[in-house]
N, C-alpha and C positions, 0 to 999 in steps of 0.2 A: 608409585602413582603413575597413571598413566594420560597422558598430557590431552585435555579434553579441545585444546584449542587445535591441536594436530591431526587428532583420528581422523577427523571425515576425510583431509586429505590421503593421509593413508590410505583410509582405506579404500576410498574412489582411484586412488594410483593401480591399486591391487586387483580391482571391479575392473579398471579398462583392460587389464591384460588377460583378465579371466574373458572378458567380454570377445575379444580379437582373435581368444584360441576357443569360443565358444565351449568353456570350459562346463561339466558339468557333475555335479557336487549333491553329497545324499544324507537324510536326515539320521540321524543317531539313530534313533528308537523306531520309525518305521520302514525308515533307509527309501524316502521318498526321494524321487531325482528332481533337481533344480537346474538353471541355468539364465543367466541375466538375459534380459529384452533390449536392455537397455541400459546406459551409465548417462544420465544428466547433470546438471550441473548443483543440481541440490538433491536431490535422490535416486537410489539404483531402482529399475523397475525385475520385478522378480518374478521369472515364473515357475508354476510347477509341473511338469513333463509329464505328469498320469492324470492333469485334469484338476478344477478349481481355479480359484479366482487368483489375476495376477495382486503381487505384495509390493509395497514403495516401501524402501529401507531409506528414512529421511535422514539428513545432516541433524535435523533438531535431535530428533528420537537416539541417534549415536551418541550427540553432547551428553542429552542426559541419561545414555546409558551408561557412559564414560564416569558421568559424575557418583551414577549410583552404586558400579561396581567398583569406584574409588573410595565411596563409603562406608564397602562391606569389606577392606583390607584384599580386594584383588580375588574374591572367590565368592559367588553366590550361584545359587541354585538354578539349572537349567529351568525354563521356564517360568522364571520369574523377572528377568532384566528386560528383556523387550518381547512386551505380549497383545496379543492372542496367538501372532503366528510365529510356529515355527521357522517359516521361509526367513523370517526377519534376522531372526537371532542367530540363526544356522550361517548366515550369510554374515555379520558382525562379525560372528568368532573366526569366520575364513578368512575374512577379508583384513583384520586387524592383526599385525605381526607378531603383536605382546599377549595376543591371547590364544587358549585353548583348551581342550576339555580334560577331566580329570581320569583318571584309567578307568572308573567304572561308569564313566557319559553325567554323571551326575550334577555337575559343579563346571561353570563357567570361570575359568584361571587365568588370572597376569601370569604370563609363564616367563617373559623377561624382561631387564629393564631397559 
């Protein structure tokens, strides 16, 4: 399981460093370019590099993404855990240490504990 009380920290520790080396990071399926605006104190602001509306990746939206892929045994379906964007969920699984993608992009993984 992965500790729902923890993540946001995680992953906002991980959002500032990416934020400092202006890091920038691309979507599985249509290899869109991302890169943070911003790391606040309850949400990463997110945007996308070829154009479209900026994304807030919230603390809430983490908890309960934390809770739902806690209650799918650590693996559910891209596109299904935090929706409508991309940006959102692409950014969860960067920024969160115990997760990652499955070899065919399909499947959002606890990869350790």
């Amino acid at each position: 399981m992965i500790d729902e009380n923890t993540a946001w920290d995680l992953i906002r520790i991980y959002a500032l460093k990416a934020l400092r080396t202006k890091m920038v990071w691309h979507s599985l399926v249509e290899n869109a370019p991302y890169t943070l605006i911003d790391v606040f104190e309850n949400y990463l602001l997110i945007q996308r590099l070829n154009g479209g509306e900026d994304k807030k990746l919230t603390k809430g939206r983490i908890v309960n993404a934390i809770k739902k892929l806690n209650s799918c045994n650590g693996r559910i379906k891209r596109g299904t855990l935090i929706s409508p964007t991309v940006a959102e969920e692409t950014a969860f699984v960067l920024f969160h240490p115990q997760l990652g993608w499955s070899d065919d992009g399909d499947y959002i993984l606890k990869i350790t504990d």
